[in-house]
N, C-alpha and C positions, 0 to 999 in steps of 0.2 A: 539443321535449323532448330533455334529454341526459341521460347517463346521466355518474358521478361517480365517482372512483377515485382517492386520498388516496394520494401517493409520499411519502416521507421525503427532507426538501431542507434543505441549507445546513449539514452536518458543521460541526461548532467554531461557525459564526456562526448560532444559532438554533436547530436542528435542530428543527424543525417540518412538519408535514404540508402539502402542498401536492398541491390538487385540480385533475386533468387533467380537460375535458368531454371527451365522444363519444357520438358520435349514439343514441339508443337504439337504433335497427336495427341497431348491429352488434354481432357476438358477440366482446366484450372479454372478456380470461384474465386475471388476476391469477397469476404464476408466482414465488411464495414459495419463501424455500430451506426449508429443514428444520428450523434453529433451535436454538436452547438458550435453557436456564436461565444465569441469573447464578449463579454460585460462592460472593459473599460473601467476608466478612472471611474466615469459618473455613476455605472452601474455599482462601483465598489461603494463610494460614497453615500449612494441611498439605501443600500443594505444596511452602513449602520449608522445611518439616520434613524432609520424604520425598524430596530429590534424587534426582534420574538417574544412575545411577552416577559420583556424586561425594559427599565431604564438605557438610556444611551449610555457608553462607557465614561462619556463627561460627566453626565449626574451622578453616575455610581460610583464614580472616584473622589468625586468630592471630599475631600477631609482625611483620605488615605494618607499615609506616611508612608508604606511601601508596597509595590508592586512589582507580581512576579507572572512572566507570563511564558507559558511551557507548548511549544512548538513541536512538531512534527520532525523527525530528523530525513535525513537524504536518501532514504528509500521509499519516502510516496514521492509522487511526481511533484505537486503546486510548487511555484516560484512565488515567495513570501514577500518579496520586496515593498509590494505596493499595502498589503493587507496589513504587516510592520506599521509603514510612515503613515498609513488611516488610523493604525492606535495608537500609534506617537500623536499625533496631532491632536485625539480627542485627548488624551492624558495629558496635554498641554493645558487643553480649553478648561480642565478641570485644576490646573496649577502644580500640574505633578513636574518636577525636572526629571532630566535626565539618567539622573545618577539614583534616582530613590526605584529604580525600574531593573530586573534582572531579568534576561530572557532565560530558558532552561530547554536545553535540547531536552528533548521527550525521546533517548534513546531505547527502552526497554532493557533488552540485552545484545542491542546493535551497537557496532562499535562507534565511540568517538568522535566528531565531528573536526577535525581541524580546519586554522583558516580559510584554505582554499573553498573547502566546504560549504563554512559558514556562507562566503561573498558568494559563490554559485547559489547558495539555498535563499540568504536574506536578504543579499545585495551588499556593497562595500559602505555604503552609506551608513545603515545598520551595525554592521559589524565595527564599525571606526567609532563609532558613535553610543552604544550601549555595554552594559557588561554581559554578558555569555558568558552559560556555563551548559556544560554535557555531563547530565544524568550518571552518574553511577550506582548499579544495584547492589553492590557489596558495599558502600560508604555514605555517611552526608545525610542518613536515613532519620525520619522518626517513629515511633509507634501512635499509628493513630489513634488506638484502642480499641478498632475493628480486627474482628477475624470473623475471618471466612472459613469454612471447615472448621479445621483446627490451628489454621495458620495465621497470624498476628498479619495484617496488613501496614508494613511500613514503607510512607513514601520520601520522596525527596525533601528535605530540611528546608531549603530555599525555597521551596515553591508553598510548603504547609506554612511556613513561617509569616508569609506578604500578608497584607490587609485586606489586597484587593486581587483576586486570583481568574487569569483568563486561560483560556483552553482553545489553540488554533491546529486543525489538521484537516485535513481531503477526505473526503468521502468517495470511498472504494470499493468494490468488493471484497468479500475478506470471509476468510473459511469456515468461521466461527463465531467470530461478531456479526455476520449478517453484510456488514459495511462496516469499514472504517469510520475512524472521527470519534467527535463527539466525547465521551468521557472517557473513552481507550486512550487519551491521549495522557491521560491520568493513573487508569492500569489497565496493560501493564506498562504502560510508557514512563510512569517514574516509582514505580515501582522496587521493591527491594527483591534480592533475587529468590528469598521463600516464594513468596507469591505468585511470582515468574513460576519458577515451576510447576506451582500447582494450576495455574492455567494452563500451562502447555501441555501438562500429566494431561487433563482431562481432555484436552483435543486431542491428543494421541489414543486415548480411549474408546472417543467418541463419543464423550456426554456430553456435545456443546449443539448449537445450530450449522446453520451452512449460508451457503453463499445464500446473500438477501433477505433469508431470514431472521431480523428484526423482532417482532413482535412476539412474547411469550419466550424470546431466545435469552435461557438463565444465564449465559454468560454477559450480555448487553445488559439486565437486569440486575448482574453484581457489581458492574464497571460505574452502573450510572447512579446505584447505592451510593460507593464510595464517594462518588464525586460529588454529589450531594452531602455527604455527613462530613466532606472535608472542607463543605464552603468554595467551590466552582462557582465565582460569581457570575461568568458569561463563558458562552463559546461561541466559539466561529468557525464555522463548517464552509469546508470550499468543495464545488465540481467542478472537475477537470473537461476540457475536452480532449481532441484527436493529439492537437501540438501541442497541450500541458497549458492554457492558456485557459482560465478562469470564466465557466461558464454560469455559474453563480456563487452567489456571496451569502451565508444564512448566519445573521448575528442573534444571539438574547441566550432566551434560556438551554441551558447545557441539552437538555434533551428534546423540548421541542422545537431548536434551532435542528438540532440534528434531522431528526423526524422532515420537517419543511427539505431539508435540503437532501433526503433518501429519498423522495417523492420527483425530484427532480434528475436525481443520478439515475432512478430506473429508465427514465425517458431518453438522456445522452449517452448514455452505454447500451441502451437495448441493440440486441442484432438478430438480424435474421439467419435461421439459420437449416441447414440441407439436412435429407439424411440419407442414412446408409450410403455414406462415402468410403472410397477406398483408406483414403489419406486426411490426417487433420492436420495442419500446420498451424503451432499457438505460438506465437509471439510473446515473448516475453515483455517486450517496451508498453508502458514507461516504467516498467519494476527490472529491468534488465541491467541493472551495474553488477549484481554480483549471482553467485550459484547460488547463495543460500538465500533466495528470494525467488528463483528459479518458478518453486511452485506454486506463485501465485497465476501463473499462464494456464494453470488447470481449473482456474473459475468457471470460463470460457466453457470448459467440456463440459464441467459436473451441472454446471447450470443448463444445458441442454441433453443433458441425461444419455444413457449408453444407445440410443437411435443414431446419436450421430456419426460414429464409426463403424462400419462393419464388424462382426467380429471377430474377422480374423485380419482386422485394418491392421493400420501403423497410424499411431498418434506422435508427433512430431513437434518438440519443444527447440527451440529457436531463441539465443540470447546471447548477447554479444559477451556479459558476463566482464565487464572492463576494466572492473579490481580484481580476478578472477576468483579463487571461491570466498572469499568474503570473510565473514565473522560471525557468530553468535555466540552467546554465552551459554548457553545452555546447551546446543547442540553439539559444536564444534568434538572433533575428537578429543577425547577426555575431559571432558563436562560431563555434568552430572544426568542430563537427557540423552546424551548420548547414546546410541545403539545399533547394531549392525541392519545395514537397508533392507528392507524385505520387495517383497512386490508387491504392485499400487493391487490392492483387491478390485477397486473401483474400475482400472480397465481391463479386467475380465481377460481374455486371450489376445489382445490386442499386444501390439508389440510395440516398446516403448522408446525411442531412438532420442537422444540430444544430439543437435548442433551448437556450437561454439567454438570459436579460435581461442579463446584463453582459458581454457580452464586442459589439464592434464588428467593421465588415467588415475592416479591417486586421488586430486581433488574430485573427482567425478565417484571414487568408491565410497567418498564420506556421506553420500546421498542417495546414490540409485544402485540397485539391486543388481548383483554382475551379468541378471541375466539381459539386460538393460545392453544399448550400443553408445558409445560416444563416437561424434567424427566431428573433427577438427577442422576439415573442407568439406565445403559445399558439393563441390564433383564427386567428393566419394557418397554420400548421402544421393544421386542422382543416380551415381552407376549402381546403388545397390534397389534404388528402385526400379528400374527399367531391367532390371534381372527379376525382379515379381512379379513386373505389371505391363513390363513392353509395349503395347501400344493403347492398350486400356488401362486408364489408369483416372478415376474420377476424385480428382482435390480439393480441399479447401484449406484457402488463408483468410486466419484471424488476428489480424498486424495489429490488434491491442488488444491480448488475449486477458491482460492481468486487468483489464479493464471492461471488459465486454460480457454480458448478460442474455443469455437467449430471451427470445422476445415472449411477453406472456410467463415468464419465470424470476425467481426471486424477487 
């Protein structure tokens, strides 16, 4: 006999439930975050009626000739469709057409957006109807005359170029900005790939912040310089909830739109959470289409600190992985970040296991450490636990781990 417990799998391709067995002898947790309602049209509506200390985007476009406005690419979760035709419509009321308007995938060093993409991310309407463009960090570049360190800050042409400049992306947890959103959507989102690097150098280092940390965090503090000195005239900050469905809308200023709307992702993501468990199980969804987004499902842990697995547990990463290992520009093999995987320091002696059906043992070495397991079925992942833990065996699943925040943390 087993006992059955339904995770949310395959963000963008599917999103359907997908049933893990385990033994009935052991005592399996189910560790839900907190949650929200969806907002709705009218909810979307009076968010930008009611900006953050700024003009509505009707007033402040007033008299623009162009506008450009740089979006979130297909690895956060938000479905843009509706928060699109709310800035189409005020960029109307303000006399702007259709064609004076360029959207700009905010890829960083993610790859490309094509069609299919676009319609899944912005909706067909959108896409039929506006010009799109995907961010490249080797081309299309300007020097904005900032530098940071030593490194010349050059962003996207299109996007420096417009009159009038907006800034759309989800608020997430995120390793090193604290949460997504907000002026990241700017760098490294359109970013040149100098720059890129020297962001990611320095999380790899470890001179940034961490999950939720926010305030005083220099990396949030360089993102939201630039976006400022490059003329960010608004942003709009979205939180997600459980099925990706819009549980708030924060329009105005770049940074204290943001701010408003990290106030509210602590409350929908927070979760409760057990300790000294045998077993963690982290959910990759809704960051689960590829491997190299894998480890955002370690927010989850880091944010409830090393209490929660025993330590000589198993932490247990989970992801459908549905373009299997993905893309980056800077990490991928033979990129300039590139490096052979070591072991996570952070889980201590704990043992580090992936499940996925599409990723291989090759794409699986370009990331995790060989001391590291991959299993490609679910049964072998069961029989190698019931060979540890037999009939004692205390688990926890965190089915939105890229999303989930211990309660009381970040």
């Amino acid at each position: 006999m087993i006992q059955t417990i339904n995770i949310p799998w395959q963000a963008w391709y599917g999103d359907e439930m997908f049933d893990l067995g385990f033994s009935k002898n052991w005592d399996v947790q189910v560790c839900g975050m907190s949650d929200a309602d969806e907002i709705g049209q009218q909810g979307i509506r009076e968010a930008f009626a009611n900006p953050i200390h700024t003009s509505t985007i009707a007033e402040m476009a007033l008299g623009k000739k162009t506008v450009a406005i740089a979006v979130e690419d297909i690895t956060r979760p938000s479905l843009l469709n509706e928060i699109l035709n709310e800035i189409a419509r005020q960029l109307q009321g303000a006399g702007i057409r259709d064609e004076q308007v360029k959207i700009v995938i905010s890829t960083g060093g993610h790859r490309p957006l094509l069609r299919d993409d676009l319609i899944k991310k912005l909706g067909r309407d959108i896409v039929e109807r506006f010009d799109i463009y995907n961010h490249n960090p080797f081309e299309n570049l300007v020097d904005t005359g900032i530098i940071l360190g030593k490194v010349p800050v050059r962003i996207n042409r299109f996007f420096i170029e417009a009159e009038f400049k907006i800034v759309v992306g989800t608020i997430v947890p995120h390793a090193f900005a604290g949460f997504s959103g907000g002026g990241k959507i700017v760098l490294p989102g359109l970013a040149g790939i100098e720059i890129l690097e020297r962001s990611h150098k320095f999380v790899m280092m470890g001179l940034r912040g961490g999950i939720g940390e926010v305030d005083g965090n220099r990396f949030r503090e360089e993102v939201e310089g630039v976006a400022k000195k490059i003329g960010v005239d608004l942003g709009v900050n979205l939180v997600v909830n459980s099925k990706r469905g819009l549980a708030g809308v924060f329009v105005g200023d770049v940074v204290d739109a943001h701010r408003a709307g990290v106030r509210l992702a602590r409350e929908v993501y927070a979760t409760n959470t057990p300790e000294g468990i045998d077993v963690a199980i982290l959910n990759a969804y809704p960051k689960d289409m590829e491997m190299f987004q894998i480890d955002n499902a370690f927010g989850m842990y880091r944010s409830a600190g090393e209490g929660l697995v025993k330590d000589d547990g198993v932490v247990i990463l989970t992801s459908a992985c549905s373009l299997g290992r993905g893309y980056h520009a800077l990490f991928e093999p033979g990129m300039r970040l590139h490096k052979p995987p070591a072991k996570r320091k952070f889980l201590g002696n704990r043992e580090l296991w992936v499940y996925s059906p599409n990723i291989n043992k090759a794409d699986f070495a370009t990331l995790f450490w060989d001391g590291y397991s991959l299993f490609n079925r679910w049964d072998d992942v069961i029989e190698r636990l019931e060979g540890m833990y037999n009939k004692n065996c205390h688990l926890a699943i965190f089915p939105y781990s890229s999303l989930q925040i211990a309660k009381n943390r970040g």
